[in-house]
NUTORMI-58510 format. One record per atom (N, C-alpha, C): residue number from 1; atom name; x, y, z. Coordinates in steps of 0.1 Angstrom, whole numbers, padded with zeros to 4 digits. Layout:
<sites>
   k  a    xx    yy    zz
 NUM CA     X     Y     Z
...
</sites>
This chain:
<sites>
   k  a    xx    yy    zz
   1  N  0693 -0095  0709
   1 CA  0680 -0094  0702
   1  C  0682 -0097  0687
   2  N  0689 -0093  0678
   2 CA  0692 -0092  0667
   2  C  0700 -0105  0663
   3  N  0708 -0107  0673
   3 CA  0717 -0122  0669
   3  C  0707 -0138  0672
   4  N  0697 -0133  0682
   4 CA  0685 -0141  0681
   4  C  0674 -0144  0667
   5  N  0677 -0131  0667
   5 CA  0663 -0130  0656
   5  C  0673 -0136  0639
   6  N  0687 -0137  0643
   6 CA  0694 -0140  0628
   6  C  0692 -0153  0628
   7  N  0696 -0160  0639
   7 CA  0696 -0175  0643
   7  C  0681 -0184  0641
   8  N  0674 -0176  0641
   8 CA  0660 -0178  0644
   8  C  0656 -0181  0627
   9  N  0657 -0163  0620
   9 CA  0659 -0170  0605
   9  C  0665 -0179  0598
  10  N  0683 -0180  0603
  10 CA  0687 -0190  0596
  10  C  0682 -0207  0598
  11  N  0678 -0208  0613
  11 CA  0668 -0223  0616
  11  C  0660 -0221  0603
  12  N  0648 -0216  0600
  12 CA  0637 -0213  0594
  12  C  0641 -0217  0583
  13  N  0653 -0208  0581
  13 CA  0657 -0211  0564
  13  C  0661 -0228  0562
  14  N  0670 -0233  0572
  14 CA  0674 -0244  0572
  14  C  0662 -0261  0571
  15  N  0653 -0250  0578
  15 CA  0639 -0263  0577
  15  C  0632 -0264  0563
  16  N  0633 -0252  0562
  16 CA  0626 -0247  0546
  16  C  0628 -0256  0538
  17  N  0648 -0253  0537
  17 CA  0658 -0264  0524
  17  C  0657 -0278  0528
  18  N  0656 -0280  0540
  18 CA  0652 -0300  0544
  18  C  0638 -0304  0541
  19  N  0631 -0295  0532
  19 CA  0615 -0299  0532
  19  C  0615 -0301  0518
  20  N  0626 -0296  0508
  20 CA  0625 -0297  0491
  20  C  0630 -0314  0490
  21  N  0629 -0311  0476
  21 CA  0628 -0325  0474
  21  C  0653 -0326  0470
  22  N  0650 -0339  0466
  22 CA  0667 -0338  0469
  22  C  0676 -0331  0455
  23  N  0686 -0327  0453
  23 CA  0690 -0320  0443
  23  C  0696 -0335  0432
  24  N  0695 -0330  0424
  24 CA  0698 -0340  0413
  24  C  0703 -0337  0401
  25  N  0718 -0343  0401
  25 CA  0731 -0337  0388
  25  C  0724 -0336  0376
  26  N  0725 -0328  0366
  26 CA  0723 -0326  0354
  26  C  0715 -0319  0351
  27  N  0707 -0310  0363
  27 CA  0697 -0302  0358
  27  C  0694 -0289  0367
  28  N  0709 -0284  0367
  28 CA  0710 -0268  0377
  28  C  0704 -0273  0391
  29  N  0700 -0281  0397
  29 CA  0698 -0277  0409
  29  C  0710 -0278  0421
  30  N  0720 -0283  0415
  30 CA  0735 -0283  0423
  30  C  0739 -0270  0430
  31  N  0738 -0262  0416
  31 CA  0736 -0244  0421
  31  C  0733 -0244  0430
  32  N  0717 -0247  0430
  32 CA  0710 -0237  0435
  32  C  0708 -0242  0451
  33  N  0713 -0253  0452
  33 CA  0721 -0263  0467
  33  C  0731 -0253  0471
  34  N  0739 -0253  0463
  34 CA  0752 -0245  0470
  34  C  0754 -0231  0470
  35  N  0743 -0222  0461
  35 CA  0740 -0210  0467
  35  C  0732 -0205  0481
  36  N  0722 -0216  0480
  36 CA  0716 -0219  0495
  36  C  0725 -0223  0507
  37  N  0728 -0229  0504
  37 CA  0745 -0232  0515
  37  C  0747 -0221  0514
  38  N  0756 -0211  0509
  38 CA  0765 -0204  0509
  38  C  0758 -0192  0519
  39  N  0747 -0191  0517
  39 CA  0736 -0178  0516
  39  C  0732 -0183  0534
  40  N  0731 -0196  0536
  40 CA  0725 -0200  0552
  40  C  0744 -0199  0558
  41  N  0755 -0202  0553
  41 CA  0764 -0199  0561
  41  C  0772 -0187  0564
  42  N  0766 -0177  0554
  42 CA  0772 -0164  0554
  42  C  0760 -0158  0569
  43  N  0748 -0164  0569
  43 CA  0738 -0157  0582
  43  C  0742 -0161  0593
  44  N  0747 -0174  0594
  44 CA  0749 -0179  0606
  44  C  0763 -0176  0612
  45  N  0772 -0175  0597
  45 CA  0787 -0170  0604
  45  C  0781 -0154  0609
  46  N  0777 -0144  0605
  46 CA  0772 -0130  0604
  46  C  0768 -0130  0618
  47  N  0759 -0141  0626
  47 CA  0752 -0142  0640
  47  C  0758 -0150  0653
  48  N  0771 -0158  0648
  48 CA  0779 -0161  0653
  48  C  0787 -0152  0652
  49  N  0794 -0145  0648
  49 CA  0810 -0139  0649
  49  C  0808 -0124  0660
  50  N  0817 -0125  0664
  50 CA  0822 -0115  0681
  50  C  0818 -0100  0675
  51  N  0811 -0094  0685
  51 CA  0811 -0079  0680
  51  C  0820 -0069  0684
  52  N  0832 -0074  0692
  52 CA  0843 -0063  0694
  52  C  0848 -0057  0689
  53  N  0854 -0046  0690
  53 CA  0862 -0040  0680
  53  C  0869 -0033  0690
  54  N  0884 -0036  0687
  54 CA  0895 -0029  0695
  54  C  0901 -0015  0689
  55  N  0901 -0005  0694
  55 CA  0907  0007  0686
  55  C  0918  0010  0693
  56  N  0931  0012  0686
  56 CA  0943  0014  0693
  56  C  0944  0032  0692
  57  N  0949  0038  0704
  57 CA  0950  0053  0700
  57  C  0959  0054  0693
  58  N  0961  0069  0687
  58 CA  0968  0070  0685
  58  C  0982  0079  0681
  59  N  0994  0079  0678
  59 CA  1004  0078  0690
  59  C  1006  0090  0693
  60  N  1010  0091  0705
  60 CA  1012  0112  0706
  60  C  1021  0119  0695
  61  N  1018  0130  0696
  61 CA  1024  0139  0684
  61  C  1037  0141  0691
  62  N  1050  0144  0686
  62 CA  1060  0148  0688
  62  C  1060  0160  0692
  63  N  1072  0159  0702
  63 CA  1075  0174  0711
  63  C  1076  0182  0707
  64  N  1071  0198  0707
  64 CA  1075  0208  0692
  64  C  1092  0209  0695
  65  N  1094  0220  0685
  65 CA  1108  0221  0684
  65  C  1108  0238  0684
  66  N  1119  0245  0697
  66 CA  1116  0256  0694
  66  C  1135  0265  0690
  67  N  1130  0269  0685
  67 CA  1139  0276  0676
  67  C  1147  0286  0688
  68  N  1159  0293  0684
  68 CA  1164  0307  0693
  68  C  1161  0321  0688
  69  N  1161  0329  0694
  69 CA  1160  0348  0691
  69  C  1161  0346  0676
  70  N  1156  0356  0667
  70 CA  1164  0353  0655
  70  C  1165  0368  0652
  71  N  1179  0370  0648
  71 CA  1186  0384  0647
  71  C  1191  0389  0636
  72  N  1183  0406  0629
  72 CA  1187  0403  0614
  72  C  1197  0412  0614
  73  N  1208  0420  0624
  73 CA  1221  0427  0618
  73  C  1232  0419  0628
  74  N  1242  0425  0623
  74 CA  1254  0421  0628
  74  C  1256  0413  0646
  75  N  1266  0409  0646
  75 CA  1265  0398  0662
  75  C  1266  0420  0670
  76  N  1261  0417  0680
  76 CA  1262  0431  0692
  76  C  1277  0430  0692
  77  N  1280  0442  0695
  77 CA  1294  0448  0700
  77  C  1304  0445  0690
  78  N  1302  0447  0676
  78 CA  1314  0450  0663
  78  C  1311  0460  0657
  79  N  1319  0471  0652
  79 CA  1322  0477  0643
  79  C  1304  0478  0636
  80  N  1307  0470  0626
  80 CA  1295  0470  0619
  80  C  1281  0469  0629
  81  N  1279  0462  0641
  81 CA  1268  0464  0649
  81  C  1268  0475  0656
  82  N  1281  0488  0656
  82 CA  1275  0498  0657
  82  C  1272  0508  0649
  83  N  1278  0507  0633
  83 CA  1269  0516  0622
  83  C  1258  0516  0624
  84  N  1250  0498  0621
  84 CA  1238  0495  0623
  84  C  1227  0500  0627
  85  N  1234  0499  0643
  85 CA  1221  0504  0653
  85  C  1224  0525  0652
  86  N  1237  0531  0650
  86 CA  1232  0541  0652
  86  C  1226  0548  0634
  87  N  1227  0542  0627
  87 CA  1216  0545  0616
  87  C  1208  0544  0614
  88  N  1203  0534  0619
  88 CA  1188  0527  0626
  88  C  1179  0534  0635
  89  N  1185  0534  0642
  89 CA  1178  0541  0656
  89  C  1187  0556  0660
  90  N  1183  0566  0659
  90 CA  1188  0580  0663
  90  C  1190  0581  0676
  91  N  1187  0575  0683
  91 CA  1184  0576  0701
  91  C  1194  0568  0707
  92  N  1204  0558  0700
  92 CA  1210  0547  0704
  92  C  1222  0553  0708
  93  N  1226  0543  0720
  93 CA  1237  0545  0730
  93  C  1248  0537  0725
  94  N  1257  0541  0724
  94 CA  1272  0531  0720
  94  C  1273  0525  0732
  95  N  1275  0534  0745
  95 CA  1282  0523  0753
  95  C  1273  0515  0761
  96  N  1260  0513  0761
  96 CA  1248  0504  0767
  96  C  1242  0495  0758
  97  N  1240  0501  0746
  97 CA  1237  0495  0731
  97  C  1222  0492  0734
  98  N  1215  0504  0742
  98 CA  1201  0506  0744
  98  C  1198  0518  0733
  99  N  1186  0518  0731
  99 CA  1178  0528  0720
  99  C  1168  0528  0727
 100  N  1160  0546  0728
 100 CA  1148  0548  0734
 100  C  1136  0545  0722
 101  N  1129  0536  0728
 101 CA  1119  0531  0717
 101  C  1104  0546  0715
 102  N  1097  0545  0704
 102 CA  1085  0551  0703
 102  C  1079  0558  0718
 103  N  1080  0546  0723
 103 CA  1071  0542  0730
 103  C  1074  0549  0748
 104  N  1090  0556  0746
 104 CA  1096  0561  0757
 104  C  1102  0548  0768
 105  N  1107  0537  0759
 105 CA  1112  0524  0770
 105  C  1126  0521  0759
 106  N  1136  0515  0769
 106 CA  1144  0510  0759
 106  C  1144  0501  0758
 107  N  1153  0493  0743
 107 CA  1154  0482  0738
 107  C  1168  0486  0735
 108  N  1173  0472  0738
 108 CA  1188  0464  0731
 108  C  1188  0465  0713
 109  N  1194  0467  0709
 109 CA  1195  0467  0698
 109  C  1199  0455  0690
 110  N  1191  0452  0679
 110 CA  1197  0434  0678
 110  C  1200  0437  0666
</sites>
């Protein structure tokens, strides 16, 4: 409907400009010829040209990255990882290296 009705104007325009009289050097009307041109082939290219538009997706996000445990005293079962846990935790076992939590469950000590 719209590419009709462009084509439709630009004829109209085109009959218009074949009905003036002819352009003639030395007194501006060369202009105003090739603004007219310019102005009827910018409508026609505008009602001619493709209305597709391709949209590429786009690309998947990268795989996350997951990290290990992260542990802030000594490696389990040294010397110093058992200061740690038994100054830490009052309830802690040397030889299981469990502590009874708040909560009456144990936890490993890390």
């Amino acid at each position: 409907m719209v590419k009709a009705f462009k084509i439709s104007v630009a004829g109209a325009a085109m009959a218009a400009l074949s009905l003036t009289a002819p352009a003639q050097a030395g007194n501006g009307s060369a202009v105003g010829a090739g603004l007219a041109g310019f102005g009827i082939g910018a409508i026609l290219g505008g009602a001619l040209a493709p209305r597709e538009v391709y949209v590429v997706p786009p690309p998947p996000p990268p795989p996350p990255v997951y990290y290990g445990p992260v542990a802030y005293g000594p490696p389990p079962w040294t010397p110093g990882w058992y200061d740690y846990c038994a100054r830490r935790y009052p309830g802690f076992n040397p030889q299981t290296g469990y502590f009874v939590g708040p909560d009456g469950a144990p936890y490993f000590c890390r």
